[in-house]
C-alpha positions, 0 to 999 in steps of 0.5 A, a space after each residue: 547494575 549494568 546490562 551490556 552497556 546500559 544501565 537501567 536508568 539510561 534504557 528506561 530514559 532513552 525508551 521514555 525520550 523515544 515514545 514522547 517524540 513518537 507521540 509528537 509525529 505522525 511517524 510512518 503512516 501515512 501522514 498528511 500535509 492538507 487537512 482533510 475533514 478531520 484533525 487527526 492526521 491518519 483519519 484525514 489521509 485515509 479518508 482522502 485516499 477513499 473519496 479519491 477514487 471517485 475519478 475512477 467509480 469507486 466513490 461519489 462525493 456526497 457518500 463519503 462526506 456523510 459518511 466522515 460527518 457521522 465519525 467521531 474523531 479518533 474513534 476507530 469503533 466509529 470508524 468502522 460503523 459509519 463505512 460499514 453502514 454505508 457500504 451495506 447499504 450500498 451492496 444492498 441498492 446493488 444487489 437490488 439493480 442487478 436483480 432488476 435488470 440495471 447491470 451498470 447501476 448495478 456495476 458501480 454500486 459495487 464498486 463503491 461497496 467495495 472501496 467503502 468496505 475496504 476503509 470500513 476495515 482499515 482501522 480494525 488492524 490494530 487487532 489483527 484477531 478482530 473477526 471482522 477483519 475477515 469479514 469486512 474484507 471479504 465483502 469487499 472483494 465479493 463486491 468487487 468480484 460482481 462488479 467485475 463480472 459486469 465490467 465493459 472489459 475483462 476483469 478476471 480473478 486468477 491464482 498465480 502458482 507460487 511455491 506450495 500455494 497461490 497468490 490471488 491477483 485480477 487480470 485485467 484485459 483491454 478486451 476479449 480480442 487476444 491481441 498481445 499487448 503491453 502488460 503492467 504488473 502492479 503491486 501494493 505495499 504496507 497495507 492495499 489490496 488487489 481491488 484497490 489497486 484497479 481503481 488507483 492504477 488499471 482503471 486507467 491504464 486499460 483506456 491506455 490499451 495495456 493489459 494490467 495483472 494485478 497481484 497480491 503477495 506476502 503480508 498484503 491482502 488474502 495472502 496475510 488475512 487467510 494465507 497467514 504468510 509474511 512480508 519477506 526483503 527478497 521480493 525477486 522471490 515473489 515477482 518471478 512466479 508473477 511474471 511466470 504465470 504473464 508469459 503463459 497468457 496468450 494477451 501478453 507482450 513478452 518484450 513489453 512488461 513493466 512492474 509498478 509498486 506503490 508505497 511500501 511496494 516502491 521498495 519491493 519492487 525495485 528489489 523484484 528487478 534487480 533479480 528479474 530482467 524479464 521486466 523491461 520498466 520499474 515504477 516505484 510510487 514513490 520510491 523506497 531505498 532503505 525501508 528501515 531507514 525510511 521509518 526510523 530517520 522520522 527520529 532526531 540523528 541523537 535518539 535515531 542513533 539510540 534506537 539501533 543500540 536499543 533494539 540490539 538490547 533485550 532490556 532496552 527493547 523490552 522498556 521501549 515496547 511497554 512504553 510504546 504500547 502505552 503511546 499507542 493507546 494516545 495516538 490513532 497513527 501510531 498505533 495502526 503503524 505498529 499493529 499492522 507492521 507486527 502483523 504483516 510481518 509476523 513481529 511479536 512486539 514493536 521493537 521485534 517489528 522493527 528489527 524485522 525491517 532492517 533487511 529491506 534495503 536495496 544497497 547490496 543489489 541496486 547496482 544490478 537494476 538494469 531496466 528503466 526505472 521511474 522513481 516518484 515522489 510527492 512534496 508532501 509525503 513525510 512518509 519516505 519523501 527522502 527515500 525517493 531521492 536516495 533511490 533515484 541517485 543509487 540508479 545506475 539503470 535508465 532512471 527518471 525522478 518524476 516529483 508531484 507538487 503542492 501547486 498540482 494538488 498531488 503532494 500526497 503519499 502515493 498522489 492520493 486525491 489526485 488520481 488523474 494527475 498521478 495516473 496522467 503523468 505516470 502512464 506518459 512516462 510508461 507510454 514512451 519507455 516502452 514506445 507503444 
């Protein structure tokens, strides 16, 4: 019987041939080209990413390899137990050294307490009803919210006004001087929060004397966990309330603002400036042209070809979503991918989650980015290492490609490992576009 082209044999073989090549990559997560503590591809990055940030206090060497030693490789259950010990342990020393007067001690304990919780919660997205999600998280950000209280400069939590609601962000100052400085707005993508985003990026950037607003927005952070608000393509909706609340602090250089979206956000943000102008520099770390495309060119051209048929098939779609859902049960990438993709876009079903992804594409408005942009990208990243380089040949703004290498040791998705060199080169760029 033939359904809109396809007969039952070729949707079922196509949506086979699909997941048995899935199976074979670690697709969009976050893939990795060393082999960090474990085999698996996305225990080894996301353990990379969170022993990264000890250039930045937010990890110490030894606590996450006995941490990673005690996990059972592709364990997800295992996962979580061994952070989350860590990190209560670690809140509880905190809570200790504050109560005895040891407020820096205290201070980076904190810290920690909040990376480790944020990667004790990572893997508990492959179900998004799991209570704990909002558990871990929450500490994560308490524990963050005390460090900050005790900060050698200003970290304050604030509520940006956006449409009916609030988007919760930290505004992070060089000190308490009101003096006007440089402001770097910075955004993550897929799946970061607003804490983490002090370690990658404004922990740095402040010893640089810039001012940083740190933000979450649809599908990220508290946005998506309590707000229950989605991902949207259009992200000028977003960053234009974010830079309308930057303009009423009396620390803000109007004339001296720039954006910096990490991973996924180097899409959105590029988007955000192509309808913002108030914005004076871009950073897209690394940079995304096609979203969509960026997830299903990880295909051979014949089955990428078919997937697009397919998705426009409700029959085909509906074979393809069975046999991915038992893919994901074999693979730790795949499965995290999809289930935090549906979530954060409010998708029913992986092939739904999919299709939901195809208006993230900058072709209709790139032509309209006038600022100056950096677009990086990282040898190593198999996430959208392409994706960079379509983006930067599109600019017809003030463009800059910034490529992290192998030799460096920063080949990875977003330079993670490699915080000091990222942060190092990128804040130079930053330094002499906006001429402080």
């Amino acid at each position: 019987m033939k359904r809109a082209g396809y007969s039952k044999t070729i949707i079922f073989a196509g949506a086979v041939t699909l997941i048995l090549f899935f199976m074979t990559l670690p697709l969009v997560t976050h893939s990795n080209a060393m082999e960090f503590i474990f085999k698996d591809p996305e225990y080894s990055f996301q353990c990379l990413r969170t022993i990264g940030y000890t250039v930045s206090g937010a990890a110490d060497i030894g606590e996450c390899l006995s941490t990673a030693y005690g996990i059972k490789e592709g364990d997800d259950e295992s996962w979580y137990a061994e952070w989350v010990k860590t990190a209560q342990r670690l809140e509880k020393a905190a809570d200790q050294f504050l109560k005895e007067g040891h407020t820096v001690s205290a201070r980076g304990t904190y810290f920690r307490a909040s990376n480790y919780y944020r990667t004790a919660e990572f893997f508990l997205h492959t179900n998004p009803k799991d209570p704990r999600i909002l558990e871990t998280w929450g500490k994560s950000r308490l524990c963050f919210i005390k460090a900050a209280r005790l900060s050698d400069h200003p970290i304050k939590p604030v509520e940006i006004p956006f449409e009916e609601t609030t988007l919760p962000g930290y505004l992070c100052l060089v000190d308490n001087s009101g003096i006007k400085r440089p402001l770097l707005i910075i955004h993550s993508g897929f799946d970061g929060t607003a804490e983490e985003l002090y370690f990658e990026v404004a922990f740095f950037a402040v010893k640089r004397g810039y001012n940083c607003l740190l933000f979450e927005g649809p599908g990220q952070g508290r946005v998506i966990r309590e707000q229950k608000i989605h991902f949207r393509p259009n992200w000028e909706t977003v960053v234009t309330p974010v830079v309308d609340f930057a303009l009423t602090l009396p620390e803000v250089n109007p004339e001296r603002i720039a954006l910096m979206g990490i991973s996924m956000g180097g899409y959105l943000a590029p988007r955000a400036v192509a309808y913002e102008h108030r914005i004076k520099a871009c950073i897209a770390n690394g940079g995304v042209f096609n979203f969509h495309a960026g997830i299903i060119n990880h295909f051979p051209p014949e089955i990428k070809k078919q997937i697009e048929k397919i998705l426009d098939n409700r029959s085909a779609s509906a074979e393809f979503d069975k046999e991915m859902y038992e893919a994901m049960k074999k693979n730790t990438g795949l499965r995290w991918f999809f289930h935090n993709g549906m979530w954060t876009f409010g998708a029913k079903s992986p092939s739904d989650y999919l299709r939901l992804t195809r208006p993230y594409n900058l072709k209709s408005c790139v032509d309209m980015i006038t600022c100056n942009m950096l677009v990086a990208d990282s040898e190593g990243d198999k996430d959208f290492h392409i994706q960079a380089k379509h983006l930067y040949e599109a600019l017809r703004s003030p463009k800059d490609y910034m490529l992290f290498t192998v030799k460096e040791g920063a080949e990875e998705h977003c330079q993670m490992g490699a915080m000091m060199i990222s942060n190092e080169r990128i804040l130079n760029w930053l330094d002499k576009t906006l001429k402080k």
